[in-house]
C-alpha positions as a Markdown table, in Angstrom:
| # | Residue | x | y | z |
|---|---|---|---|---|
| 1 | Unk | 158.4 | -99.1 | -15.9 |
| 2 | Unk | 159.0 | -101.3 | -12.9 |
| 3 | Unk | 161.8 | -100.8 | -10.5 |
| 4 | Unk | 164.9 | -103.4 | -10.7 |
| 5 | Unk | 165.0 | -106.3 | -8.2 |
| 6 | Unk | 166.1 | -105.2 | -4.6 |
| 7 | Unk | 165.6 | -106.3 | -1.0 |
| 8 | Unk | 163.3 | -104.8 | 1.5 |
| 9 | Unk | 164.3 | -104.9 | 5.3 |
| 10 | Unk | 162.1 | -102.5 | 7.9 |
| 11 | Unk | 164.9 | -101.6 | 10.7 |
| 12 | Unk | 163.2 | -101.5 | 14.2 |
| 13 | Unk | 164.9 | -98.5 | 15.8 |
| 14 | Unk | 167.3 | -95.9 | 14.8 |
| 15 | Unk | 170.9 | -98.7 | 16.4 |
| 16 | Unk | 169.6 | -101.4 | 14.2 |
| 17 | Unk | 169.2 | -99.1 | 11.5 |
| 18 | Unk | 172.8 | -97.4 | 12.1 |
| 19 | Unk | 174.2 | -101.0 | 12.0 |
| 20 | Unk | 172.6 | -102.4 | 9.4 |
| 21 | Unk | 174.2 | -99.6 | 7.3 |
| 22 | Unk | 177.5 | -100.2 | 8.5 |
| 23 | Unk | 177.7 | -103.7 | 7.9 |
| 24 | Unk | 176.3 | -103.5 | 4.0 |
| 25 | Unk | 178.2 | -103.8 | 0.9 |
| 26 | Unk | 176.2 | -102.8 | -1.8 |
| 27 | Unk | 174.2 | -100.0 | -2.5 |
| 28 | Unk | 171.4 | -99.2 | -0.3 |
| 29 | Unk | 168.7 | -96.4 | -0.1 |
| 30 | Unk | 166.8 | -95.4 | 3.0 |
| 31 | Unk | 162.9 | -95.1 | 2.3 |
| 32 | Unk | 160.6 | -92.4 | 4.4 |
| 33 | Unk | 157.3 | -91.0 | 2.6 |
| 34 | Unk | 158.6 | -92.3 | -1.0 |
| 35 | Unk | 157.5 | -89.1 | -2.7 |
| 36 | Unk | 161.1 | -88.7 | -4.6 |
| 37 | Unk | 162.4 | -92.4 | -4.3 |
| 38 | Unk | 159.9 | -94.0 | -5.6 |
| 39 | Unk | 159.6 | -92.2 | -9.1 |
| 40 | Unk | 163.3 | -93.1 | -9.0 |
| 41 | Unk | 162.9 | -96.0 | -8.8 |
| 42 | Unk | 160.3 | -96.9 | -11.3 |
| 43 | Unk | 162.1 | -94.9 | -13.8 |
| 44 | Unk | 165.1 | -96.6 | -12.7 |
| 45 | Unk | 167.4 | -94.1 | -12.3 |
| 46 | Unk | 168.6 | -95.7 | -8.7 |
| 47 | Unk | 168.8 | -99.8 | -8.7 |
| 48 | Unk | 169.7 | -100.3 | -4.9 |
| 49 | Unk | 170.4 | -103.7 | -3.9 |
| 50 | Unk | 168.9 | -103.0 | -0.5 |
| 51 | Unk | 166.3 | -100.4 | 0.4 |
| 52 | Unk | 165.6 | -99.7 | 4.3 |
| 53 | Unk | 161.8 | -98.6 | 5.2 |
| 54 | Unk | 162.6 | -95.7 | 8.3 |
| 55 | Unk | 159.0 | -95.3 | 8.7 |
| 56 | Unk | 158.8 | -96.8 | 11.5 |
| 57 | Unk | 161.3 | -95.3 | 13.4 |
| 58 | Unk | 160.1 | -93.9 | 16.4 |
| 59 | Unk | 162.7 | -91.3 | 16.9 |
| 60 | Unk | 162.5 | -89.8 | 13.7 |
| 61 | Unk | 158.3 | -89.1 | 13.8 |
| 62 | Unk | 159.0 | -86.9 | 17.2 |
| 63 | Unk | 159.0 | -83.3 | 17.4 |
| 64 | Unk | 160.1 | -80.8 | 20.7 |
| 65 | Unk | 160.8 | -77.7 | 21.1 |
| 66 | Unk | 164.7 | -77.5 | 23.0 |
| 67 | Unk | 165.2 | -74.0 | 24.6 |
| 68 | Unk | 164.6 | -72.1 | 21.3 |
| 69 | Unk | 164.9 | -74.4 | 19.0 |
| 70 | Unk | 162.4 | -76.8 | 17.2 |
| 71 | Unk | 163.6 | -80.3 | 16.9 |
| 72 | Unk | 161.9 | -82.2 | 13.9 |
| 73 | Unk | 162.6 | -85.6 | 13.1 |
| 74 | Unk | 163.4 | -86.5 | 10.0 |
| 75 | Unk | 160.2 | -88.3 | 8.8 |
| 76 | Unk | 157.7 | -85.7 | 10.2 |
| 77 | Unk | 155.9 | -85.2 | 7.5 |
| 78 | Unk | 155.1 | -81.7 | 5.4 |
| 79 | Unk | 151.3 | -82.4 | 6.6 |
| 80 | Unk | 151.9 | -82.8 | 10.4 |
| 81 | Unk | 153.6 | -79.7 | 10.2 |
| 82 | Unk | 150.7 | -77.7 | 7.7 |
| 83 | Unk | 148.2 | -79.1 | 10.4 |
| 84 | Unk | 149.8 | -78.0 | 13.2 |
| 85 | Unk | 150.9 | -81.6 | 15.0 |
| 86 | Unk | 154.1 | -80.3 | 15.7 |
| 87 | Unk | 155.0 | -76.9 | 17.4 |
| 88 | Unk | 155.9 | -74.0 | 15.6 |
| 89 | Unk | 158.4 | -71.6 | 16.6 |
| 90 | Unk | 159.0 | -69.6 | 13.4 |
| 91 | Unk | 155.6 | -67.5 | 13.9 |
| 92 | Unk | 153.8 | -69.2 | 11.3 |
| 93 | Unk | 156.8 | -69.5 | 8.7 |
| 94 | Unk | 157.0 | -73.2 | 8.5 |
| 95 | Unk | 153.3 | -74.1 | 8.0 |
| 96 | Unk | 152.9 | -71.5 | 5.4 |
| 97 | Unk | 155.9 | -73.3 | 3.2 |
| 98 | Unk | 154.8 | -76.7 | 4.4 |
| 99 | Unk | 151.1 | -75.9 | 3.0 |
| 100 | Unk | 152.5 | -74.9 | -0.2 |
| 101 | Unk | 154.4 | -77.7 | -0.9 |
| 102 | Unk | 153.2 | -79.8 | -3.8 |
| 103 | Unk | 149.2 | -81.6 | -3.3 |
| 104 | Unk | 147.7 | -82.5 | -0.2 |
| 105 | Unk | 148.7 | -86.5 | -0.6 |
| 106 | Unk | 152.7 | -85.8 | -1.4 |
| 107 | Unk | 152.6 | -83.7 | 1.9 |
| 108 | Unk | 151.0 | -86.3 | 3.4 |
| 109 | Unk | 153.6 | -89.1 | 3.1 |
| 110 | Unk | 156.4 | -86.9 | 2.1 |
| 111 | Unk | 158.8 | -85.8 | 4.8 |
| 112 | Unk | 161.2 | -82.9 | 5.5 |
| 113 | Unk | 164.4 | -85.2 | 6.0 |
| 114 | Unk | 163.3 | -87.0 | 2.8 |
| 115 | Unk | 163.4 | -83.7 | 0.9 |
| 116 | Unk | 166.4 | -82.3 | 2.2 |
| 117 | Unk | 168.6 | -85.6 | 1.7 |
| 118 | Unk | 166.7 | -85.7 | -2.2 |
| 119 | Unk | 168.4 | -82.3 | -2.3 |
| 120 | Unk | 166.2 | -81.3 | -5.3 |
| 121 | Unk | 167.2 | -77.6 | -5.8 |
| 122 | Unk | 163.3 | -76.8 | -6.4 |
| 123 | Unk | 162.2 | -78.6 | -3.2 |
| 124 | Unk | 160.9 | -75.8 | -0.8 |
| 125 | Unk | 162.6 | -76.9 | 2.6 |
| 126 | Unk | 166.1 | -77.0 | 1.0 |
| 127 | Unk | 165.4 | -73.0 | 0.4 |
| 128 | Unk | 163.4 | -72.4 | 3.2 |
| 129 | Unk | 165.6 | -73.8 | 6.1 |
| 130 | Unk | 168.8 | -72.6 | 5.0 |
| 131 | Unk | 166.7 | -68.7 | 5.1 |
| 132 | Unk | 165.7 | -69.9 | 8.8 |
| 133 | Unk | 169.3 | -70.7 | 9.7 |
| 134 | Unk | 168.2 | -74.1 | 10.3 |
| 135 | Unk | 171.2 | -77.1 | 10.8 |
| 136 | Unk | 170.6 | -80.8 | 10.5 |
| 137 | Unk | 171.5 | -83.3 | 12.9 |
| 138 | Unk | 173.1 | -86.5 | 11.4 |
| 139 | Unk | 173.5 | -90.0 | 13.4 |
| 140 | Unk | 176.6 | -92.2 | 12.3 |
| 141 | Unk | 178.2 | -95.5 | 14.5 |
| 142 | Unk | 180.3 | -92.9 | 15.7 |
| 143 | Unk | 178.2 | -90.2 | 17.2 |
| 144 | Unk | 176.2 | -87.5 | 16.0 |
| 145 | Unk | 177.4 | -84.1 | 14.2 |
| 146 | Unk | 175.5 | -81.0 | 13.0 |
| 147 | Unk | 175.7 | -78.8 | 10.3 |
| 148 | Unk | 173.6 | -75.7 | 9.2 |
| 149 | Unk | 171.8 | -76.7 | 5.7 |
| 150 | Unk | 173.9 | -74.6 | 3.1 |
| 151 | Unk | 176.5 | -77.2 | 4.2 |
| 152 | Unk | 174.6 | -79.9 | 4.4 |
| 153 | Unk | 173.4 | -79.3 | 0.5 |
| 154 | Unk | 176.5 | -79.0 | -1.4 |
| 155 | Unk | 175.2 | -79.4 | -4.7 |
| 156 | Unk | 172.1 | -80.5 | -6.8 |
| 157 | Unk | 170.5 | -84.2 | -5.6 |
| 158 | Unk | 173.8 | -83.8 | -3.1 |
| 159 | Unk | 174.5 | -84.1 | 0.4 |
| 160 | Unk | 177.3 | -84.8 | 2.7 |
| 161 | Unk | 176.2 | -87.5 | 4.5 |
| 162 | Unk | 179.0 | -90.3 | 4.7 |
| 163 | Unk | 178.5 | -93.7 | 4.1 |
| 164 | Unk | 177.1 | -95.3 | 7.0 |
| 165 | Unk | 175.4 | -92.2 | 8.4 |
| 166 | Unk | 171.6 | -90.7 | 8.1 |
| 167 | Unk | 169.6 | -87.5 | 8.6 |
| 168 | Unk | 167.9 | -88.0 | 12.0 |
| 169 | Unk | 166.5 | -84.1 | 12.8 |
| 170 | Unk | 166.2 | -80.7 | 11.5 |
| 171 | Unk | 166.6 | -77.9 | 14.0 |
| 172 | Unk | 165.0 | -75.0 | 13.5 |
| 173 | Unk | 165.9 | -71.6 | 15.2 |
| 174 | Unk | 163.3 | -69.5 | 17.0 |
| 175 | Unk | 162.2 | -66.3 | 15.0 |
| 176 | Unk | 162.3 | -63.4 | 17.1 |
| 177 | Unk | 159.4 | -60.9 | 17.6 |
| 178 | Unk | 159.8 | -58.0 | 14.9 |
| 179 | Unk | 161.6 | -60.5 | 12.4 |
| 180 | Unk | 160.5 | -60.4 | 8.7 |
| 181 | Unk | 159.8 | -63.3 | 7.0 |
| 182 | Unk | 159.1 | -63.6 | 3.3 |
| 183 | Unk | 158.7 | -66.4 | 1.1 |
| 184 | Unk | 157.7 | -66.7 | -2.6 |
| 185 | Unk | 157.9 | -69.5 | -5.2 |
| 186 | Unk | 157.2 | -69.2 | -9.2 |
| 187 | Unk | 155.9 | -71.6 | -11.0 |
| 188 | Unk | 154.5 | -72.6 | -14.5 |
| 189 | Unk | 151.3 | -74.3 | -12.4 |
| 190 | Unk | 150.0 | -74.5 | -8.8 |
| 191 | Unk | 151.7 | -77.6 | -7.1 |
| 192 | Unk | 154.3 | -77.5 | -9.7 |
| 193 | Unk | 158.1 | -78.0 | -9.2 |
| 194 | Unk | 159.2 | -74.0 | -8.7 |
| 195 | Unk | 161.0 | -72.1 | -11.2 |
| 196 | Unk | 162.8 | -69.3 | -9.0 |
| 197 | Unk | 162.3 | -69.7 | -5.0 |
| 198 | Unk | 163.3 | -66.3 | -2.9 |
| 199 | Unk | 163.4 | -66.2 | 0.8 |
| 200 | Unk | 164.3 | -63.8 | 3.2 |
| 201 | Unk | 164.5 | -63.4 | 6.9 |
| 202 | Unk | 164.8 | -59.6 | 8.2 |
| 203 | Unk | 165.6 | -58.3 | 11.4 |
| 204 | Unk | 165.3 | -54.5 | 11.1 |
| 205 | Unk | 166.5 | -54.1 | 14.7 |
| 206 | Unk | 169.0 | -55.7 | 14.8 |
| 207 | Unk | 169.9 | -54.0 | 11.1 |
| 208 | Unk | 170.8 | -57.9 | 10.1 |
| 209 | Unk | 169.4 | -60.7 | 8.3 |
| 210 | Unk | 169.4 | -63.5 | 5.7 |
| 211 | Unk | 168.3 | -64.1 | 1.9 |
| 212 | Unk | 168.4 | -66.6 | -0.1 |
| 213 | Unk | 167.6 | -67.3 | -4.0 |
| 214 | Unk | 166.6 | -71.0 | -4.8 |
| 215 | Unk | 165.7 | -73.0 | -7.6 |
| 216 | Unk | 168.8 | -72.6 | -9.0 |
| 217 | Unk | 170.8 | -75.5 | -10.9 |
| 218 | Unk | 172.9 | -75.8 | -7.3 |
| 219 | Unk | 172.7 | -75.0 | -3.9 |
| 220 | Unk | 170.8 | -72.3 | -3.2 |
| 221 | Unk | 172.0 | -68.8 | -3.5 |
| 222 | Unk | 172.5 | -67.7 | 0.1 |
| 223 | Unk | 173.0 | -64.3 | 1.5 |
| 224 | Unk | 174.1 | -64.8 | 5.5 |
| 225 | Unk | 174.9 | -60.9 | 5.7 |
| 226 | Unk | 171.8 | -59.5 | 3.4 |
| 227 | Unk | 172.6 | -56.0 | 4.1 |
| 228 | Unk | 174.7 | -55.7 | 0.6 |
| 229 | Unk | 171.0 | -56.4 | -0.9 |
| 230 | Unk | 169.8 | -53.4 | 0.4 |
| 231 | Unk | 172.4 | -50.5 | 0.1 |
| 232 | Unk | 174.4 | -51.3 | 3.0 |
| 233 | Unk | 171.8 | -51.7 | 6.0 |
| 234 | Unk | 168.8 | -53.3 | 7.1 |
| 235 | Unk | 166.0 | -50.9 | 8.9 |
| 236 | Unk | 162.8 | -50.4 | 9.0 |
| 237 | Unk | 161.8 | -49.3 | 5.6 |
| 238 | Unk | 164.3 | -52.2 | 4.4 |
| 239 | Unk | 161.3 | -53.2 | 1.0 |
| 240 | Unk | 162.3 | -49.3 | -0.1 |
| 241 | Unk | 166.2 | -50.1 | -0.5 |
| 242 | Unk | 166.2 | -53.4 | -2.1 |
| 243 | Unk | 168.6 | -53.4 | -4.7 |
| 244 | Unk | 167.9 | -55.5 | -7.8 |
| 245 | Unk | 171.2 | -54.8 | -9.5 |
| 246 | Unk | 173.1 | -56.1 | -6.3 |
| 247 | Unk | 171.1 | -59.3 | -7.3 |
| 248 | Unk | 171.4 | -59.8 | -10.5 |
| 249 | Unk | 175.3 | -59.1 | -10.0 |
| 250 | Unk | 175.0 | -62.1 | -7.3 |
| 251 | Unk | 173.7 | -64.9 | -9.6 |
| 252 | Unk | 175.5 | -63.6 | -12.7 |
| 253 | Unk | 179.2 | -63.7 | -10.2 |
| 254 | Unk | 177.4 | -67.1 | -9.2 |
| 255 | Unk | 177.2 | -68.5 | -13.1 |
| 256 | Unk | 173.7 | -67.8 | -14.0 |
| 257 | Unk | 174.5 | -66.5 | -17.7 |
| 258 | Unk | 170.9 | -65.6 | -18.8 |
| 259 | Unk | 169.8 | -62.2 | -18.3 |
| 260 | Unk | 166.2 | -63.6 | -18.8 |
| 261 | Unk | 166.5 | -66.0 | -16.0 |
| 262 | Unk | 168.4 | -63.6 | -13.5 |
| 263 | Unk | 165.5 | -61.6 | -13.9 |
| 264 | Unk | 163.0 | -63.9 | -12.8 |
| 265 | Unk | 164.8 | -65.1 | -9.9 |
| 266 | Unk | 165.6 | -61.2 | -9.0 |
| 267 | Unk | 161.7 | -60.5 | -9.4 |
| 268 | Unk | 160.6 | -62.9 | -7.2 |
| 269 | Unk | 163.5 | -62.1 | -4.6 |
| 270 | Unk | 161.9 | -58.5 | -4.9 |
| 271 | Unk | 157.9 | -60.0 | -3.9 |
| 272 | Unk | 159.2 | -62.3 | -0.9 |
| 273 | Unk | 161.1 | -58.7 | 0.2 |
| 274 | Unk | 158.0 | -57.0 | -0.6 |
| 275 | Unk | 156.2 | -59.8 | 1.7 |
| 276 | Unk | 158.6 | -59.5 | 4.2 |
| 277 | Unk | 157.3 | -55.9 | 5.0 |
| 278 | Unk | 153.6 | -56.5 | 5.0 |
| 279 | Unk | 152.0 | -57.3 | 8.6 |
| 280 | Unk | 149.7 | -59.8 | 6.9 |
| 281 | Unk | 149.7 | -63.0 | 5.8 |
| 282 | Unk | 150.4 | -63.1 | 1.7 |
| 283 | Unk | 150.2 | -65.9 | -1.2 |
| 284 | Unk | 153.8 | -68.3 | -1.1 |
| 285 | Unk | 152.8 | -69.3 | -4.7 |
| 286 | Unk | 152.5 | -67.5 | -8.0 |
| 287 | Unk | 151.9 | -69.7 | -11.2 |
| 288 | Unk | 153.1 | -68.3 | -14.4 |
């Protein structure tokens, strides 16, 4: 199929942008590397009347680091991050997921805002950012506001952007020296849309730290206190006391009915925790 009739207009920087969208009165989609928009589109599942090309936005293709915290505009892309173009204050975390995402030509042109406005509960950056504690930074006529990303993603394919306002950064928090990271996706093929997505970030010093189960038909499952996953308390030898059952109650309390299903999600919970504890570098993707 062919998408329906709409019109094209290419903003020149982020105020024309922000008042172009204030002024329209139909429905309008915002365009960045196309990777979940266009399919959309073609299958016409969103008719805009008005689609606005970001690309080439200056402001959202730049990337800092602000005190500790990584500033990524919203259309650097899953590639510029894989290859290193923009710096990296997660110790490696973020170009691991970013090289796992999809095939080499989506990361090219697809973009972390992109995903996390598309909100698809399989997309890795929706799981992996809210495991990092990262927020988002949204730009509106009226100022800016943040918000971490479990608030940002309040449901499958939705957001809480308001009318009128757009995804401008992601901004990542530091990860300390001596925090575990762990990420693992299932899926039914290499590149494929996951299955069951489990992250988790582990300070064993600080006896805190964050998990998160993703690929779920909502939000992702988050944990911000993960100690109840592991009897109680975070040390050292935290992959010994992970507690499946303290999972599987989770998702079931959460509305996951099938045993089956909880168990997959639990399982590959269990290998990111399992990851977490080794000192080298492991496999983000497992196919079935």
């Amino acid at each position: 199929m062919k998408p329906a009739p709409f019109a094209y207009e290419r903003p020149r920087d982020l105020a024309t942008l922000l008042a172009r969208l204030a002024e329209v009165t139909g429905s309008v989609k915002l365009i960045a590397g196309g990777q979940s928009l266009g399919p959309m589109l073609n299958l016409r599942l969103v008719e805009p009347d008005l689609i606005l090309d970001i690309t080439g936005l200056p402001d959202l293709r730049q990337a800092a680091v602000e005190g500790g915290t990584l500033v990524l505009g919203a259309c650097v892309t899953h590639a510029d991050i894989e290859d290193g173009r923009v710096p990296d204050v997660t110790g490696g975390a973020l170009r691991r997921v970013a090289a796992a995402i999809a095939y080499r030509p989506v990361r090219n042109r697809g973009t972390v805002g992109g995903s996390l406005v598309h909100a698809d509960p399989a997309a890795d950056w929706v799981t992996a950012l809210t495991a990092l504690g990262a927020e988002v930074e949204i730009a509106g006529r009226t100022g800016r506001r943040r918000l971490p990303v479990e608030r940002f993603v309040t449901g499958a394919l939705e957001v809480a952007l308001e009318r009128g306002e757009v995804l401008v950064a992601v901004r990542v928090p530091a990860r300390p020296k001596g925090t575990a990271w762990g990420y693992v996706k299932h899926c039914a093929k290499i590149g494929e849309f996951a299955h069951a997505i489990g992250a988790v970030r582990l300070d064993p010093a600080a006896g805190c730290g964050r998990a998160v189960i993703g690929a779920v038909e909502g939000p992702p499952l988050l944990f911000a206190d993960a100690r109840p996953l592991f009897g109680g308390r975070i040390g050292p030898d935290f992959a010994r006391h992970f507690d499946p059952v303290a999972a599987d109650s989770a998702l079931a309390a959460a509305g996951m009915a099938d045993p089956v299903e909880r168990h997959v999600h639990v399982t590959v919970l269990a290998r990111a925790v399992a990851q977490a504890a080794r000192p080298i570098p492991m496999p983000l993707t497992e196919a079935a």
